[in-house]
Backbone as CSV, one residue per row, in Angstrom:
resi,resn,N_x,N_y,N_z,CA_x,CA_y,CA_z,C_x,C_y,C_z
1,UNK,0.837,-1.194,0.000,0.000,0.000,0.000,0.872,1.244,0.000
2,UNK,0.790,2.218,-1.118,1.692,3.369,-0.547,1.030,3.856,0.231
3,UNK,2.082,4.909,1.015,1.815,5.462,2.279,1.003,6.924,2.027
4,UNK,0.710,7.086,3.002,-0.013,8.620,3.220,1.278,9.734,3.112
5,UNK,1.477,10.809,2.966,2.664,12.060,3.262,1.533,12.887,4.308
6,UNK,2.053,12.541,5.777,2.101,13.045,6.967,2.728,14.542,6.826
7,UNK,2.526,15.483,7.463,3.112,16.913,8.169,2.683,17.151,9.371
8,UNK,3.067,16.970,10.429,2.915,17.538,11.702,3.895,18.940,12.142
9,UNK,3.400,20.004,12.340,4.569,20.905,13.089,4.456,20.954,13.947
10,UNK,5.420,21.605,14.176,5.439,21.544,16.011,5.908,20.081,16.869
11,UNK,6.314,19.376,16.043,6.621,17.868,16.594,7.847,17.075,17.141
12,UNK,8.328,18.100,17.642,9.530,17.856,18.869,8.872,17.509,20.049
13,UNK,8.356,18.060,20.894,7.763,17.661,21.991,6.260,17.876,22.424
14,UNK,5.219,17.607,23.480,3.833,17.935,23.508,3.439,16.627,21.971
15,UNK,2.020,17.620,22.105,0.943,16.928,21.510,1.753,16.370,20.084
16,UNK,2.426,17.176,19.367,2.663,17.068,18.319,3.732,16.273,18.140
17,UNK,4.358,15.750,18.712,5.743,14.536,19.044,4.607,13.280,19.362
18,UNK,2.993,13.353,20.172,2.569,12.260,20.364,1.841,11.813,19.437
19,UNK,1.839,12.987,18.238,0.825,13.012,16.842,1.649,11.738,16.187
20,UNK,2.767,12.308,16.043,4.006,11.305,15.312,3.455,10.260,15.647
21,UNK,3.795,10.045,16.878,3.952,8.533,17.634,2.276,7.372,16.912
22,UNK,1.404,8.299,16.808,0.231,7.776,17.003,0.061,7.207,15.347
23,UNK,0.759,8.281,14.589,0.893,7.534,13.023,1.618,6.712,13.135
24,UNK,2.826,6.527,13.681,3.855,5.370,13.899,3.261,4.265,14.152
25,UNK,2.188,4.484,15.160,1.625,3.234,15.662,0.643,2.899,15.060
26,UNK,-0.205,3.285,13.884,-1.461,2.629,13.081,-0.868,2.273,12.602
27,UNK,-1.906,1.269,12.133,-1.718,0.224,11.208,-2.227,0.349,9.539
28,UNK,-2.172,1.474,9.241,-2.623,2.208,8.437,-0.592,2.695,7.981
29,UNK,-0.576,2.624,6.463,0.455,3.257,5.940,0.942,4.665,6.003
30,UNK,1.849,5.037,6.761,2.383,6.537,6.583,3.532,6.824,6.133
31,UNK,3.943,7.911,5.891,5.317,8.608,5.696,5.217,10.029,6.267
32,UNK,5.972,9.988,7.504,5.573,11.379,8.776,6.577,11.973,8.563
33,UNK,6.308,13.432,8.324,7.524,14.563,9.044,7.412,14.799,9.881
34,UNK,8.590,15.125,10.857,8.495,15.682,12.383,8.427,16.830,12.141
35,UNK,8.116,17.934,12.042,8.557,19.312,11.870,9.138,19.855,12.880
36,UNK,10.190,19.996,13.170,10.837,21.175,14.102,11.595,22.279,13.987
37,UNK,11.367,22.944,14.458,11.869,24.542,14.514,13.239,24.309,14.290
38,UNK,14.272,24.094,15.042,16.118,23.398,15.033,16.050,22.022,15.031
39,UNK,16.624,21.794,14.109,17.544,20.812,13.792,17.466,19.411,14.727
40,UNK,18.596,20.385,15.904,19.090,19.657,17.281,17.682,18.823,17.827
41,UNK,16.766,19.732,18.319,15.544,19.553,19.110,14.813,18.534,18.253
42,UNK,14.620,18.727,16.861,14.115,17.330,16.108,15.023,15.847,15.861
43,UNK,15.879,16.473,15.995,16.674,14.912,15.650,16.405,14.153,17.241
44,UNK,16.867,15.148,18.258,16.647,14.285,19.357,15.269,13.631,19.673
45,UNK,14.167,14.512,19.226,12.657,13.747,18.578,12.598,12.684,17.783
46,UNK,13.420,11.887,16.839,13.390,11.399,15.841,13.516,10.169,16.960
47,UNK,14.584,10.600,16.882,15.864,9.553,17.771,14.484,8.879,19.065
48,UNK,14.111,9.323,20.232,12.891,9.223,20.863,12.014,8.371,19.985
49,UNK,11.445,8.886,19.421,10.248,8.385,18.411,10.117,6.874,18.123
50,UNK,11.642,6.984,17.219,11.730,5.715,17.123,11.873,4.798,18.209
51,UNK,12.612,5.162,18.985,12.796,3.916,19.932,11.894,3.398,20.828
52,UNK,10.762,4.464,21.080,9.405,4.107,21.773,8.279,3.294,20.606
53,UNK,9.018,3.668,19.393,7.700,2.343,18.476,8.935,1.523,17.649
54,UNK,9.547,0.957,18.346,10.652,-0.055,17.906,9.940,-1.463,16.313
55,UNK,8.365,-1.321,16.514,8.152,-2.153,15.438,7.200,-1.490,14.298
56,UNK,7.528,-0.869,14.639,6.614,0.795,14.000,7.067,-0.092,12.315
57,UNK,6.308,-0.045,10.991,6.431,-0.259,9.932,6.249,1.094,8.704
58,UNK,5.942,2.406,9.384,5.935,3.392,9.260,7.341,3.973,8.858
59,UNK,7.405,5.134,8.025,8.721,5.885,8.222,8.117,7.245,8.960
60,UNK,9.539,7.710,9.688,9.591,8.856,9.886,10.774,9.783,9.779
61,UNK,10.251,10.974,9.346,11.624,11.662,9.277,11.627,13.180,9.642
62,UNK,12.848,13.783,9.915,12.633,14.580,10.428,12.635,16.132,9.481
63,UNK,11.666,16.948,9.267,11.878,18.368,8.776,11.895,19.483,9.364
64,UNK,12.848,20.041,8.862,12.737,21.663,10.130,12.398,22.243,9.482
65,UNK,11.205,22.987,10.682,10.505,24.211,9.609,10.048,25.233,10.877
66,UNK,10.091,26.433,10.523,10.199,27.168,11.851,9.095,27.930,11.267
67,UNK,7.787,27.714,11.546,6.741,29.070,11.313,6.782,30.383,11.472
68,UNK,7.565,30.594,11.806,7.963,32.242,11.948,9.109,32.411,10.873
69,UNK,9.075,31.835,10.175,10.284,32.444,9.639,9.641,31.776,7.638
70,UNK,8.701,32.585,6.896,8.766,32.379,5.241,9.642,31.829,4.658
71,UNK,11.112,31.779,4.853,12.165,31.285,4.069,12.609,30.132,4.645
72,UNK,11.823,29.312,5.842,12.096,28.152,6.760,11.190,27.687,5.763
73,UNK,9.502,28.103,5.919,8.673,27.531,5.191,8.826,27.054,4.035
74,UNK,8.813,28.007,3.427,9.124,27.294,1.821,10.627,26.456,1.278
75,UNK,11.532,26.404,2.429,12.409,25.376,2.086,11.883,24.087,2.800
76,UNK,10.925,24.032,3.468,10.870,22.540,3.470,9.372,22.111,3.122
77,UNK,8.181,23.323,2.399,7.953,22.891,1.111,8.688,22.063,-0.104
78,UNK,9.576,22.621,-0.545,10.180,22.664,-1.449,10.509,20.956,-1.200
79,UNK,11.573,20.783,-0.312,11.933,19.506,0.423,10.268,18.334,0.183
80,UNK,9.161,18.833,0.560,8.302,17.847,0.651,7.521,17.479,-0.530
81,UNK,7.898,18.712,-1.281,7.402,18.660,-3.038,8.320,17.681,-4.032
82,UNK,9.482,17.928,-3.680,10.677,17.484,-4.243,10.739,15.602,-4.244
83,UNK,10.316,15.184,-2.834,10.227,14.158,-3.085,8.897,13.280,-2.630
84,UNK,7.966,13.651,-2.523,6.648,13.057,-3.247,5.874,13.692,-4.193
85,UNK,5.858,14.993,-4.357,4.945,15.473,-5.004,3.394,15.944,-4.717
86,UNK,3.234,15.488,-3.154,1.576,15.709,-2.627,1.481,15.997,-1.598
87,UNK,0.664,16.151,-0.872,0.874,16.345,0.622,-0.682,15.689,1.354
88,UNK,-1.041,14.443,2.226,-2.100,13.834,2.271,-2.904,14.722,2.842
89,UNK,-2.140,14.910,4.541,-2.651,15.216,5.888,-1.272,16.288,5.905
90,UNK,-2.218,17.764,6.804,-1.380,18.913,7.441,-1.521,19.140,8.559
91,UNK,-1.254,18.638,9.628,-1.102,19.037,10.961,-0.969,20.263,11.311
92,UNK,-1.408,21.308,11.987,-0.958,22.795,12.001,-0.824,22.619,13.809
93,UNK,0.056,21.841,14.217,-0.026,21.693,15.416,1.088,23.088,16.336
94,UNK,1.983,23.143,15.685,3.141,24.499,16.217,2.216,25.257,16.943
95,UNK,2.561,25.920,18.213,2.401,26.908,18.679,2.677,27.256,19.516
96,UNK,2.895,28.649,20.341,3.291,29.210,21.311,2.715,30.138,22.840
97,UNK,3.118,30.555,23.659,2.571,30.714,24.343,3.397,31.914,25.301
98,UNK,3.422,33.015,25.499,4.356,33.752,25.802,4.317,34.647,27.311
99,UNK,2.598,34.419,26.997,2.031,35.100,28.907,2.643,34.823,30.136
100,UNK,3.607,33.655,30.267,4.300,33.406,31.395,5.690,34.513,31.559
101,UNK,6.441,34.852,30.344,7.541,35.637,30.312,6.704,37.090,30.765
102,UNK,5.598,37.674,30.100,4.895,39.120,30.675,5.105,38.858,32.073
103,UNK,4.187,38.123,32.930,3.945,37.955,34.288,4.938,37.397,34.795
104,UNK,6.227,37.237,34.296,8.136,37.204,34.890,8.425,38.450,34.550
105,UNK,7.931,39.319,33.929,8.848,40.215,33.578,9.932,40.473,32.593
106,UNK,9.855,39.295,32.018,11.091,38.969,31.251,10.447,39.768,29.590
107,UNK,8.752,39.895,29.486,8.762,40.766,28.155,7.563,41.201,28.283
108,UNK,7.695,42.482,27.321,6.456,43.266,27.260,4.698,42.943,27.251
109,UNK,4.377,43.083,27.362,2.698,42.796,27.068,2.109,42.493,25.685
110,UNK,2.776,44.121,25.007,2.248,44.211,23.304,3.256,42.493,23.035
111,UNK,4.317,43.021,23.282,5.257,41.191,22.496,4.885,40.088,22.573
112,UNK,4.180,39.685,24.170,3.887,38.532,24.583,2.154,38.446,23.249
113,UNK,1.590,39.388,23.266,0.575,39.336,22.633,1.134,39.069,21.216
114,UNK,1.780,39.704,20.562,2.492,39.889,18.964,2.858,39.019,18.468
115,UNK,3.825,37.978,19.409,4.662,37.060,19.338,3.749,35.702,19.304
116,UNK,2.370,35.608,20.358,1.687,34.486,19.904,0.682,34.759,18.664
117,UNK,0.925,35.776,18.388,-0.017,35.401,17.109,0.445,35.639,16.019
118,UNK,1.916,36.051,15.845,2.920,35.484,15.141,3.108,33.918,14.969
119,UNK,3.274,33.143,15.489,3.752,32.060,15.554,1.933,31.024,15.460
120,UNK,1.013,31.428,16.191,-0.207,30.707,16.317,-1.145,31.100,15.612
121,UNK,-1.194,32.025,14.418,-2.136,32.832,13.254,-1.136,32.721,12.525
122,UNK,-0.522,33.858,12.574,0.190,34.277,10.980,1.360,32.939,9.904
123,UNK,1.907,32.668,11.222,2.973,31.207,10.951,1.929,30.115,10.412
124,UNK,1.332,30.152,11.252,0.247,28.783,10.741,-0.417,28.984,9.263
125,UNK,-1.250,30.405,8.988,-1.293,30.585,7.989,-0.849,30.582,6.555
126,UNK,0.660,31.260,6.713,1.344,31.025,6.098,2.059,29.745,5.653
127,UNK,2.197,28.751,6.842,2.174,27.119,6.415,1.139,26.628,5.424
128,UNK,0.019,26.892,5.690,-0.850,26.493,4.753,-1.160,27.011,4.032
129,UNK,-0.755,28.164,3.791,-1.116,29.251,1.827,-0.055,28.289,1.351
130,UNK,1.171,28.277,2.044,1.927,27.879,0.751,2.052,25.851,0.896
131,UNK,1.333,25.176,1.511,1.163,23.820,1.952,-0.140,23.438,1.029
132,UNK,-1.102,24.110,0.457,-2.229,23.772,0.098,-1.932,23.141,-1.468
133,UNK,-1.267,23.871,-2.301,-1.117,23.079,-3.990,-0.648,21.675,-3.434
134,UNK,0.037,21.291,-2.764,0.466,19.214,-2.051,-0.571,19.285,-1.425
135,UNK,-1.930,19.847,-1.162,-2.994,18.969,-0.587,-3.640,19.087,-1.895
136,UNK,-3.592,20.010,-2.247,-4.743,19.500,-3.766,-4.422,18.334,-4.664
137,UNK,-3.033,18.019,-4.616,-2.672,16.671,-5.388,-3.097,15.603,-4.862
138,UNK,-3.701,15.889,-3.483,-4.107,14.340,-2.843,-5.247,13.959,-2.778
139,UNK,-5.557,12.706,-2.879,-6.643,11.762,-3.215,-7.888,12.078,-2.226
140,UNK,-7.565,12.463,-0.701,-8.559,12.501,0.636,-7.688,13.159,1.327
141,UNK,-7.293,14.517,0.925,-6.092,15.097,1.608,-7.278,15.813,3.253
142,UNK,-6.965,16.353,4.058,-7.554,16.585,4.948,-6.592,17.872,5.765
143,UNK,-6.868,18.847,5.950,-5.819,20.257,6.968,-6.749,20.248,7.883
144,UNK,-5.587,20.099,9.211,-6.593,20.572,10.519,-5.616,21.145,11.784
145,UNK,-6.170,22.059,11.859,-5.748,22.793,12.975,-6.317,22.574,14.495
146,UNK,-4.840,22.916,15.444,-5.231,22.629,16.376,-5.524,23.617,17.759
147,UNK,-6.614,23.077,17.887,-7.340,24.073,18.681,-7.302,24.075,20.279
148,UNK,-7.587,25.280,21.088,-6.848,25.279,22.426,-8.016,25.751,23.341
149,UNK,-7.976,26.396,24.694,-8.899,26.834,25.142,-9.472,28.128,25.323
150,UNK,-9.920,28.130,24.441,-10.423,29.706,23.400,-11.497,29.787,22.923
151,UNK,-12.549,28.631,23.037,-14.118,28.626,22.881,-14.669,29.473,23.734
152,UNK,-15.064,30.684,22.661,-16.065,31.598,23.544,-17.156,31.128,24.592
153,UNK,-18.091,30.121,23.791,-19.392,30.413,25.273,-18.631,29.854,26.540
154,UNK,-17.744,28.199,25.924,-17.220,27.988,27.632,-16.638,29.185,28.296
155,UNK,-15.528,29.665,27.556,-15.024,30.917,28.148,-16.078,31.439,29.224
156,UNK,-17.371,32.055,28.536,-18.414,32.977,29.002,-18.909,32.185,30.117
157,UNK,-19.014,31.028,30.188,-19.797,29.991,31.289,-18.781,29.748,32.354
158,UNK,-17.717,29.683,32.183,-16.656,29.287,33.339,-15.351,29.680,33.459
159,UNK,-15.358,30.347,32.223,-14.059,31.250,32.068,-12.502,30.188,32.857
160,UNK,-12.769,28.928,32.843,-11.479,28.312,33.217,-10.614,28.412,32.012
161,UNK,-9.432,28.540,32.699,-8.794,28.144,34.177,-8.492,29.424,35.334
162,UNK,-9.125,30.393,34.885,-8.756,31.502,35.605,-9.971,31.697,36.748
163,UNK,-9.812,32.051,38.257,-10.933,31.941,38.965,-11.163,33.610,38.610
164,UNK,-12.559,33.336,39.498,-12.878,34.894,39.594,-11.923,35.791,39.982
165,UNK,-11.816,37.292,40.155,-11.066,37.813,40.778,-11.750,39.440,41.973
166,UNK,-11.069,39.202,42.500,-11.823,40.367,43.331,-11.659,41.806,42.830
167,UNK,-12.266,42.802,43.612,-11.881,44.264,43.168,-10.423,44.298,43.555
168,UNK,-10.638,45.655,42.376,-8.672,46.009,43.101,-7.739,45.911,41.653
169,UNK,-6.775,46.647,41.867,-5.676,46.511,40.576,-4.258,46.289,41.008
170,UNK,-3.326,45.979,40.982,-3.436,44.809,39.360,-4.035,43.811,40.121
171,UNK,-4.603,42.714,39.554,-4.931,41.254,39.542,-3.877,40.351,40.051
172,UNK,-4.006,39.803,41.143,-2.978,38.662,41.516,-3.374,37.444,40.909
173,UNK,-3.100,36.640,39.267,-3.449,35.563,38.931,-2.601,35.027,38.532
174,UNK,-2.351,33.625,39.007,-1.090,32.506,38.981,-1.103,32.270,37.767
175,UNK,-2.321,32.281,36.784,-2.337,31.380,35.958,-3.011,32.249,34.651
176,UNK,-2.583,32.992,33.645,-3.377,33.906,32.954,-2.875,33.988,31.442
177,UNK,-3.175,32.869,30.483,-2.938,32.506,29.066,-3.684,33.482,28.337
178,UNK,-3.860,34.607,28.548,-4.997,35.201,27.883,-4.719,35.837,26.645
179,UNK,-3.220,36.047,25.778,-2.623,36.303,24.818,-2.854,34.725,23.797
180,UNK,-2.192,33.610,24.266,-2.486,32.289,23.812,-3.879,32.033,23.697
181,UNK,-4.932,32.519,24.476,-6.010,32.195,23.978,-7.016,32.774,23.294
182,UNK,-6.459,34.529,23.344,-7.029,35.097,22.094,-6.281,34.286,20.720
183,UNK,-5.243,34.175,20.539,-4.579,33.689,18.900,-5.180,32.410,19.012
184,UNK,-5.450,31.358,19.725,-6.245,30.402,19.517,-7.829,30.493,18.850
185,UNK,-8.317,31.308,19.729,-9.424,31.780,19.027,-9.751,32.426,17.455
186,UNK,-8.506,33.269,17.229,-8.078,33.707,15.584,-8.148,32.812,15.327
187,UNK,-7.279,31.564,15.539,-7.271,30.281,14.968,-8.448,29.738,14.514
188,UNK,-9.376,29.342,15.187,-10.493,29.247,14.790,-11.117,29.729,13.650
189,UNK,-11.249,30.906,13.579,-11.478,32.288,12.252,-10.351,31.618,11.127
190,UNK,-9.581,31.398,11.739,-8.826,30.849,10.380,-8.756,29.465,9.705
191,UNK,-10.135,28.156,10.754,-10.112,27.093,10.098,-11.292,27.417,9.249
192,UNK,-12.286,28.551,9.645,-13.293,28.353,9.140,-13.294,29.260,7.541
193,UNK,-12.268,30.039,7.696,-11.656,31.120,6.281,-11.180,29.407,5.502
194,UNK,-10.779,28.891,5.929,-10.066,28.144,4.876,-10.930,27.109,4.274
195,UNK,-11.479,26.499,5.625,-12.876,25.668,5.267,-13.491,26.209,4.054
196,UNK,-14.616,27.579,4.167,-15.043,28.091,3.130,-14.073,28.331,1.934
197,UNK,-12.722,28.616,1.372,-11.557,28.626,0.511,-11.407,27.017,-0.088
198,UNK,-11.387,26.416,0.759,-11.472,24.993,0.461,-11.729,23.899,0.372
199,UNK,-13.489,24.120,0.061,-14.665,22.921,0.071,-14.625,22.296,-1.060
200,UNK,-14.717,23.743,-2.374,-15.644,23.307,-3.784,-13.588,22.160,-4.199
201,UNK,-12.620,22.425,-3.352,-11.312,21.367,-3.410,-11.115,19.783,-3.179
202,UNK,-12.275,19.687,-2.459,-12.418,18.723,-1.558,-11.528,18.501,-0.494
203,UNK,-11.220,19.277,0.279,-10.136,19.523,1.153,-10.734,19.630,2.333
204,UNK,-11.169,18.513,3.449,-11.307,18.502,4.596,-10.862,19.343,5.518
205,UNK,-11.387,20.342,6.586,-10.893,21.156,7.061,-11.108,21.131,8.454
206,UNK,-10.452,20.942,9.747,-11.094,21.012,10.897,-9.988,21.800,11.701
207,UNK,-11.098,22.065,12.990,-9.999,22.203,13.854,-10.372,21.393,15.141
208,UNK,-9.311,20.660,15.944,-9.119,19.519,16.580,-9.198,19.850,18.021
209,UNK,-9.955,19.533,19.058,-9.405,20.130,20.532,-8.749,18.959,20.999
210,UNK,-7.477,18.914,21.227,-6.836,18.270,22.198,-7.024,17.652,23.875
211,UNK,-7.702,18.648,24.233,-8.228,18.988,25.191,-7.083,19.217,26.034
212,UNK,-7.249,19.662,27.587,-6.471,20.010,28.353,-5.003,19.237,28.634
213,UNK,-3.883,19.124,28.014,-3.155,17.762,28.050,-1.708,18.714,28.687
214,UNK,-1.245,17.886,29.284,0.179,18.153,30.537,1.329,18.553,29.495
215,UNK,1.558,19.410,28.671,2.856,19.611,28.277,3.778,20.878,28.582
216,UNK,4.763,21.012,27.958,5.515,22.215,28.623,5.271,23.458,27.747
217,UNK,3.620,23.656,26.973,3.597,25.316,26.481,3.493,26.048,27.695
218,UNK,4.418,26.917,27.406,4.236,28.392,28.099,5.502,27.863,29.273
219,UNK,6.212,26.881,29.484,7.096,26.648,30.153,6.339,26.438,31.638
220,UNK,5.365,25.854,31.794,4.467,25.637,32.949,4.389,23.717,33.415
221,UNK,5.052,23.258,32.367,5.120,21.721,32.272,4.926,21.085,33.603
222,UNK,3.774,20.514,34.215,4.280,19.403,35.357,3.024,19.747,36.534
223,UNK,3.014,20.229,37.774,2.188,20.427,38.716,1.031,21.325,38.114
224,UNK,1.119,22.520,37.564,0.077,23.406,37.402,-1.464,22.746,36.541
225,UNK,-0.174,22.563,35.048,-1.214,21.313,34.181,-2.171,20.138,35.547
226,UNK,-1.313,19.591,36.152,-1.807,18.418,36.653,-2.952,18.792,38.189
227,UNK,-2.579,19.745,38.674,-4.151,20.714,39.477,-5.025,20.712,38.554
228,UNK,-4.779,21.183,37.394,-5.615,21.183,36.494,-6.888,19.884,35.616
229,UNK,-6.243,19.369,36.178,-7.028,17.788,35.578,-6.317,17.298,34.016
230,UNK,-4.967,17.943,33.848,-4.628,17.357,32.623,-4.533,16.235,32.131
231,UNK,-4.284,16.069,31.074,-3.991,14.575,30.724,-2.580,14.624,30.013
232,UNK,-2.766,12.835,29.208,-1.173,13.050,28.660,-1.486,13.614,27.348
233,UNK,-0.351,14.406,26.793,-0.751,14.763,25.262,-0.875,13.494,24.563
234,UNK,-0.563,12.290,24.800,-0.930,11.142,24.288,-2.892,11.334,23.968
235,UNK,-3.033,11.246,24.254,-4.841,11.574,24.141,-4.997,12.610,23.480
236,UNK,-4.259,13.852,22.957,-4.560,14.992,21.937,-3.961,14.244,20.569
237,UNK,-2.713,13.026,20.655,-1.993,12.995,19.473,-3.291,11.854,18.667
238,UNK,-4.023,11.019,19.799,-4.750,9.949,19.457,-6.127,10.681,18.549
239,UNK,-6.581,11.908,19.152,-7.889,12.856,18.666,-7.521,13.568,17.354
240,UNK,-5.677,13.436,17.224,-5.583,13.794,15.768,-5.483,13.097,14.926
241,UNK,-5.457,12.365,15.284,-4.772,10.517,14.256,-6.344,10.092,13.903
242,UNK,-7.434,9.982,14.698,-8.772,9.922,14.440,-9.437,10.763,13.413
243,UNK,-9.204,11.846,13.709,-9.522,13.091,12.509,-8.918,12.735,11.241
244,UNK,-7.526,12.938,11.284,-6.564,12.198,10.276,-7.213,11.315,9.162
245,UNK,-7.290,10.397,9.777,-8.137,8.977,9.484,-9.602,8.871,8.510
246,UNK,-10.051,9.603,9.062,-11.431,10.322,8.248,-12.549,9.340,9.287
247,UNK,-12.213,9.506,10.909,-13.370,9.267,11.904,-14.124,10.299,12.050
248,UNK,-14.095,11.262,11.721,-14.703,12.702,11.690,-15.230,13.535,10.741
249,UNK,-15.207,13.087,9.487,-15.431,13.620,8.195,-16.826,14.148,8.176
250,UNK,-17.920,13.970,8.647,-19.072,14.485,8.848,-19.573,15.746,9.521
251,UNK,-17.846,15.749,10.126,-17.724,17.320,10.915,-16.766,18.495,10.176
252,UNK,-16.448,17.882,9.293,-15.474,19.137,8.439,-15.722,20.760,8.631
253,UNK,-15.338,21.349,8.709,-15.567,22.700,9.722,-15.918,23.334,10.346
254,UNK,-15.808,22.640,11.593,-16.289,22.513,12.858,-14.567,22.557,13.808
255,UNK,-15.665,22.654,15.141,-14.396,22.012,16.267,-14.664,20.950,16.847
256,UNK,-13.652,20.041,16.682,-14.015,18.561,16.700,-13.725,18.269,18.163
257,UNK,-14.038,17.768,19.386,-13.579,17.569,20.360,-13.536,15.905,20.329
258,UNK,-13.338,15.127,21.466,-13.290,13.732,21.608,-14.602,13.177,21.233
259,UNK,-15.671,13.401,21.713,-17.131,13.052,21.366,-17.279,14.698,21.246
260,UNK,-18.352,14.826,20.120,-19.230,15.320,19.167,-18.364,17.155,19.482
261,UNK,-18.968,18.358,18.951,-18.412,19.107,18.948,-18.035,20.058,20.027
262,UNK,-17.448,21.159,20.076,-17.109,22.510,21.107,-17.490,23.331,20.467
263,UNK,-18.587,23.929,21.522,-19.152,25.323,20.845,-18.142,26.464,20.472
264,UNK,-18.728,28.001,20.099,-17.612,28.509,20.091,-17.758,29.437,20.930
């Protein structure tokens, strides 16, 4: 059977290293890129990868591609054109998270805001303007983005993870993603721009909730996630491999959660 041409970004570590893993492990034909930003950080992903699916019949390999940077992008376009010619499945998993450096001090407000939606809108975007001619060559190609906690009504209903706060200025809050979860929310706006761009293509379009899973965005990795009720990103990489797959195809631009959808 030839294989599928996989793209995951963001797939050094978190959800998107367990995306890999989860194509590694079907039984379904692939050919996966890791995408990582350096080099270093993906090979040592590769290296990992493999040795946790030791009978894996899958290939994987590793591409660096740094969403922030157009001339990263289109060289490993180029790289994924060069030697298949298509592109099946696009993972738009990359992203960032910068609200912890504001509330260290370590950077501005406007940056922490600029910088995630640099990297979680505009990067992503730009992956897929120039990623879409290798999905049109494919047979059941499918782009899906991945989505975070940035659904308006929950927002409006429970506004987690942030508790209430009392009167008074500034705000003492441990825990305040609120830059990451506006560009998540763009995100959204931007599965559904593409969705409509790319129906009459036949180009499956979603965006995926992971749901709450223990990794190190925003450099918070470990206790905070786990107060939280996280899980392992193993369970976000499994909800993309399902989508992937075409378990979800009846939901094409939408937000797909584990069972049925997330409002917005």
């Amino acid at each position: 059977m030839t294989p599928k041409i996989i793209l995951v970004t963001g797939a050094n570590t978190g959800i998107g290293f367990e995306t890999v893993k989860a194509f590694l492990q079907s039984p379904n034909s692939y050919y996966i890129y890791l995408g990582s930003r350096t080099l270093e950080k993906g090979a040592a992903a590769l290296e990992k990868v493999k040795a946790e699916c030791p009978d894996s019949t899958n290939t994987v390999e590793l591409l660096q591609i740094d969403v922030s940077s157009d001339e990263s992008i289109e060289k490993a376009f180029e790289i994924v054109k060069k030697a298949h010619g298509h592109l099946d499945v696009l993972v738009n998993n990359a992203g960032a998270a910068y609200d912890t450096e504001f509330k260290q001090g370590t950077m501005g407000l406007r940056e922490s805001f600029n910088k995630a939606y640099d990297v979680n809108v505009a990067g992503t975007n730009v992956v897929t303007w120039t990623f879409v001619p290798l999905l049109m060559k494919a047979k059941e190609p499918r782009l899906l983005f991945v989505a975070g906690l940035s659904q308006m009504t929950q927002a409006a209903e429970s506004y987690f993870p942030v508790p209430p706060q009392p009167a008074g200025w500034p705000k003492k809050i441990d825990f305040d993603p609120i830059g990451y979860r506006c560009s998540k929310t763009a995100l959204s706006m931007l599965m559904l721009d593409w969705n409509h761009k790319l129906k009459a293509d036949g180009i499956k379009v979603f965006s995926v909730s992971p749901g709450l899973c223990n990794t190190d965005l925003g450099g918070l990795k470990g206790k905070i996630y786990e107060e939280m009720g996280a899980t392992h990103p193993s369970e976000g990489g499994q909800r993309l491999l399902r989508v992937a797959e075409g378990h979800r195809d009846a939901d094409a631009g939408k937000i797909v959660e584990k069972v049925g959808l997330l409002p917005w």
